[in-house]
C-alpha positions in Angstrom: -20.4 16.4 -5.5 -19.9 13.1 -6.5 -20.7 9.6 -4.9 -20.1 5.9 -5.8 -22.7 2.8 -5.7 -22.8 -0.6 -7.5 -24.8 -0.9 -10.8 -27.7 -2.5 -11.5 -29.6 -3.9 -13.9 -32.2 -0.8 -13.9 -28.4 1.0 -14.8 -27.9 -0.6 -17.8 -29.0 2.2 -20.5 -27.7 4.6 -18.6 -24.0 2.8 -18.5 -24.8 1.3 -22.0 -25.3 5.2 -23.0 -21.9 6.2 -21.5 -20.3 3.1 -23.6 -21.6 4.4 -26.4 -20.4 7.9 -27.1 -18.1 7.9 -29.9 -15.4 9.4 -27.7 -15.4 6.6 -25.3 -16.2 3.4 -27.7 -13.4 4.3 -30.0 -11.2 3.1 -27.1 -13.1 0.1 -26.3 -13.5 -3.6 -27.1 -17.2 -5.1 -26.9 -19.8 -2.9 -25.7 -23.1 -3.0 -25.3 -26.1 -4.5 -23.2 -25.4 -7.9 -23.2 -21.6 -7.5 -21.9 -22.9 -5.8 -19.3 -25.9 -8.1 -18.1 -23.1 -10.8 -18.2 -21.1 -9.5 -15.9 -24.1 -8.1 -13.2 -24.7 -11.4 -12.6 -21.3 -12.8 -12.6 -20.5 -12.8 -9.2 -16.5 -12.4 -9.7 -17.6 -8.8 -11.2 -19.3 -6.0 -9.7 -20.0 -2.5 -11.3 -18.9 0.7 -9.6 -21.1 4.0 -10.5 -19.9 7.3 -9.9 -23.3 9.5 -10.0 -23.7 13.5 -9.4 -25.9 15.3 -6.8 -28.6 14.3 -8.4 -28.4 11.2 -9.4 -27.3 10.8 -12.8 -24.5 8.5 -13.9 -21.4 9.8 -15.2 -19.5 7.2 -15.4 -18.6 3.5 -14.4 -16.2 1.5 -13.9 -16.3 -2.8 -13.8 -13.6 -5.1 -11.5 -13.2 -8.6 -12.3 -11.1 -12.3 -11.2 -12.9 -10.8 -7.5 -12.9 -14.7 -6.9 -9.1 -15.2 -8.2 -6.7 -17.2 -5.3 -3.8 -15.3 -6.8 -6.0 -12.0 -5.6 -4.8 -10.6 -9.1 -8.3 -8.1 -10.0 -8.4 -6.5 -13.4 -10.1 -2.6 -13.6 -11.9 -4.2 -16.8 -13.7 -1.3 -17.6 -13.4 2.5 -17.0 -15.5 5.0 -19.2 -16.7 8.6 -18.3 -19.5 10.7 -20.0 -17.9 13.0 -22.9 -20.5 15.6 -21.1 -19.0 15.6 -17.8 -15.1 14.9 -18.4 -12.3 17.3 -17.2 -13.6 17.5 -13.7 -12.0 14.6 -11.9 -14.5 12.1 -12.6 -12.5 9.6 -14.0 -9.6 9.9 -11.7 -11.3 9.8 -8.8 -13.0 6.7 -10.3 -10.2 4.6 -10.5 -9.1 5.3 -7.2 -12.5 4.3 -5.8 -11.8 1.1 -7.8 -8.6 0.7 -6.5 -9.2 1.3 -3.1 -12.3 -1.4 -3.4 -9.6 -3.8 -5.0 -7.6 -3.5 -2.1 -9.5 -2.7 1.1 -12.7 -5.0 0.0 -11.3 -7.6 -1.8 -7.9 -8.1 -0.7 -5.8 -7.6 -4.0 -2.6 -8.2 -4.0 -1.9 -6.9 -7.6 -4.4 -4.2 -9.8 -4.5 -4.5 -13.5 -5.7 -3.5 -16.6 -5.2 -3.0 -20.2 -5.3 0.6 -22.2 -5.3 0.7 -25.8 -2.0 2.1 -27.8 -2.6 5.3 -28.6 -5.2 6.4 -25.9 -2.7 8.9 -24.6 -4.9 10.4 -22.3 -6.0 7.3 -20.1 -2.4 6.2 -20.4 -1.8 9.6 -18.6 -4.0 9.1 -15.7 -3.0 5.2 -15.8 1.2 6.2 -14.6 -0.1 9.2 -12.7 -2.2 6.8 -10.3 0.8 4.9 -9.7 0.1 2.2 -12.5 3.4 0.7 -14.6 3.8 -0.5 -17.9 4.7 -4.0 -18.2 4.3 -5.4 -21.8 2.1 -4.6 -24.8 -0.1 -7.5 -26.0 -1.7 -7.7 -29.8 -5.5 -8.5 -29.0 -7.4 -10.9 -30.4 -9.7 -8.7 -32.4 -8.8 -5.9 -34.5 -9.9 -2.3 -35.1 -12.6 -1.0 -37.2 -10.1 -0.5 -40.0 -9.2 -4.0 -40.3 -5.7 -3.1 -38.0 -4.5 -5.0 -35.3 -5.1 -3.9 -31.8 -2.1 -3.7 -29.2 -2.6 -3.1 -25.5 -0.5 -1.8 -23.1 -0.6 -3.8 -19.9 -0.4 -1.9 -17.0 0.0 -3.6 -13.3 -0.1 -1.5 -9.8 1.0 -2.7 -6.1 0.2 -1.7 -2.9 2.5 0.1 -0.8 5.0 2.3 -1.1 7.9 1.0 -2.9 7.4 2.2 -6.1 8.3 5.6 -4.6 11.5 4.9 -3.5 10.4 3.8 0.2 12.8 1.9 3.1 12.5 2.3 6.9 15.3 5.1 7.0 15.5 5.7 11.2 12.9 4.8 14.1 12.3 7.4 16.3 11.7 7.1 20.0 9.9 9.9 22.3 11.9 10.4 25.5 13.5 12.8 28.2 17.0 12.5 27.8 17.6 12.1 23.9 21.5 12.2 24.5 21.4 9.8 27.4 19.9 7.4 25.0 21.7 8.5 22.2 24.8 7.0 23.9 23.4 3.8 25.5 22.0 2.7 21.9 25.3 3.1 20.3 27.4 1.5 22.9 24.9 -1.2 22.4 24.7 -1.2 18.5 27.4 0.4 17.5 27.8 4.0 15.9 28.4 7.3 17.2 26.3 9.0 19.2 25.0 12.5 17.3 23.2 15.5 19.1 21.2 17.0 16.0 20.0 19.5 18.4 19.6 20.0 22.3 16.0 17.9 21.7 17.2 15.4 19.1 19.7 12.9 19.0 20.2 9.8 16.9 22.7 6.8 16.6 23.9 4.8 13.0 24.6 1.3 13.8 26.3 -0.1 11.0 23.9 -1.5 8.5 21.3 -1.1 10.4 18.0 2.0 9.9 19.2 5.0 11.9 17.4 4.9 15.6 17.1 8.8 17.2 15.5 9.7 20.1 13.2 13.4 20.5 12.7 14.8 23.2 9.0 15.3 24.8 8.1 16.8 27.9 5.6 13.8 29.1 6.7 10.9 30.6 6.7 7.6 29.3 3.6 6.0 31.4 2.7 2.4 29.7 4.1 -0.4 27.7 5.6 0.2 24.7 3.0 -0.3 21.8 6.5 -0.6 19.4 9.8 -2.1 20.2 13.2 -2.9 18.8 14.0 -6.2 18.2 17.8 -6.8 18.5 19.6 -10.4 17.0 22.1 -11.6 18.8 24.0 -14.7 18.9 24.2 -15.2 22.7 21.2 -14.0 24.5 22.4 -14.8 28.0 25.7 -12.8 27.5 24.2 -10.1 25.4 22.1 -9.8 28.0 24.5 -9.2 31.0 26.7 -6.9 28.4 24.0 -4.8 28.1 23.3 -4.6 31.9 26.5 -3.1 32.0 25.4 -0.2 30.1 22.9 0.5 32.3 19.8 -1.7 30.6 17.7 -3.5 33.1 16.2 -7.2 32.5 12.4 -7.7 32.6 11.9 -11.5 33.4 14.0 -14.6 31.9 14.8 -15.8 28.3 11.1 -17.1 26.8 11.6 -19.8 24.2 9.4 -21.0 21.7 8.9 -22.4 18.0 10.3 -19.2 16.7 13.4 -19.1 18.7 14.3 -17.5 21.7 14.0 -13.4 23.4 14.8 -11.6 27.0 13.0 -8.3 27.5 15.1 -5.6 28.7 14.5 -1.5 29.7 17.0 0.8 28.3 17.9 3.3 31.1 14.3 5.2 30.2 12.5 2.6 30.2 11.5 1.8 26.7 10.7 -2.1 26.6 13.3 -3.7 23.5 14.4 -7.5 23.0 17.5 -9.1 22.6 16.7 -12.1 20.0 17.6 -15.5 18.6 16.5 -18.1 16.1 14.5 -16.4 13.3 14.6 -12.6 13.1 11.0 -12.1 13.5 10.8 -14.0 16.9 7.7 -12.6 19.3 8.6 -10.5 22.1 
């Protein structure tokens, strides 16, 4: 079993000893004590161990620009012991390094730079949801007198890199074909009944909104709601009356725009909105 704590300086030759291995230098830049006494007491840095059950390092990885306003951080540094590789260590590294990137330091972008040629890390890199972006020449060169190139690497949060979009918002009710039909009266769309317990509606343009069935019934305020723009809120309002929503209060107006809170005939709290698309309500 492995865990994860921050270096120290009482660390150093046993990070400096990872560094070292022939296996993992060949595929770094400078190593060695001094780099890493540098960045222990730079505070934009901090060193991640990843240590076994009893205690031993085996491996580490360094994030830096922790103080950056563009909230870019770079995974400078990622090396695992020769003697404990193939078990997971390294990838489950980076993601503890990623994770801290985001969830402690509020990244907005991950980074880092691999080598040409270290196929392997490369590997892990893309399947940890890292992209290429450009390949730089370094400002150093390899042993052999030969230029370095790195490959540039960048990873976002989120979910867009795998194809993501809101595709249909689901609502628990009693009546899924009641609804089915009021919301595409009101949106547009036809009405479809999936199944006696699912029904779901297409407005045009618009994420698909369906509507399950459940057997409890719906007991508090909605903790999500549909937001609906609308050009004329005091019309819109009394055309959807006359589909059988009900209006909760009066038109509330503020720097934002405008909204009027209405049921639909289950209940379920929604808005009928002006001025910008993301008014309150």
């Amino acid at each position: 079993m492995r865990t994860f704590r921050f270096g120290e300086e009482s660390d150093l030759a046993a990070i400096t000893a990872v560094e070292a291995e022939p296996e993992v230098a060949r595929w770094l830049c400078e190593i060695g004590r001094n780099w890493h006494v540098l960045a222990l007491v730079d505070p934009a840095q901090e060193h991640i161990l990843a240590v076994d059950e009893a205690g031993a390092v085996v491996g580490f990885g360094v994030l830096a620009g922790l103080r950056r306003e563009d909230k870019e951080i770079e995974v400078r540094r990622i090396a695992v012991s020769g003697a404990h590789a193939g078990r997971g260590h390294g990838r489950a590294l980076l993601r503890e390094l990623v994770r801290r990137a985001y969830a402690v330091h509020g990244a907005r972008r991950v980074w880092l730079d691999v080598k040409v040629g270290n196929d392997r890390a490369h590997a892990l890199y893309l399947s940890e949801g890292f992209a290429d972006e450009r390949v730089e020449t370094a400002p150093f060169t390899e042993a052999d007198g030969s230029a370095t190139e790195l490959v540039i690497m960048g990873h976002r949060p989120g979910l867009a890199r795998f194809g993501a979009y809101l595709e249909e918002v689901v609502v628990d009710c009693h009546d899924p074909w009641r609804l089915a039909v009021f919301w595409s009266r009101l949106l547009g769309g036809d009405p479809v009944e999936r199944e006696p317990h699912w029904a779901y509606v297409d407005p045009p343009g618009k994420p698909r909104v369906a509507f399950q069935r459940v057997p409890e019934p719906k007991s508090a305020k909605n903790r999500l709601h549909l937001d609906v723009f609308v050009t004329d809120i005091p019309a819109a309002t009394r055309a959807a009356e006359l589909l059988g929503a009900t209006r909760q209060g009066g038109v509330v107006e503020d720097e934002q725009g405008a909204f009027q809170v209405l049921l639909d005939p289950e209940g379920h709290e929604f808005c009928l909105v002006s001025g910008a698309l993301d008014a309150p309500g």
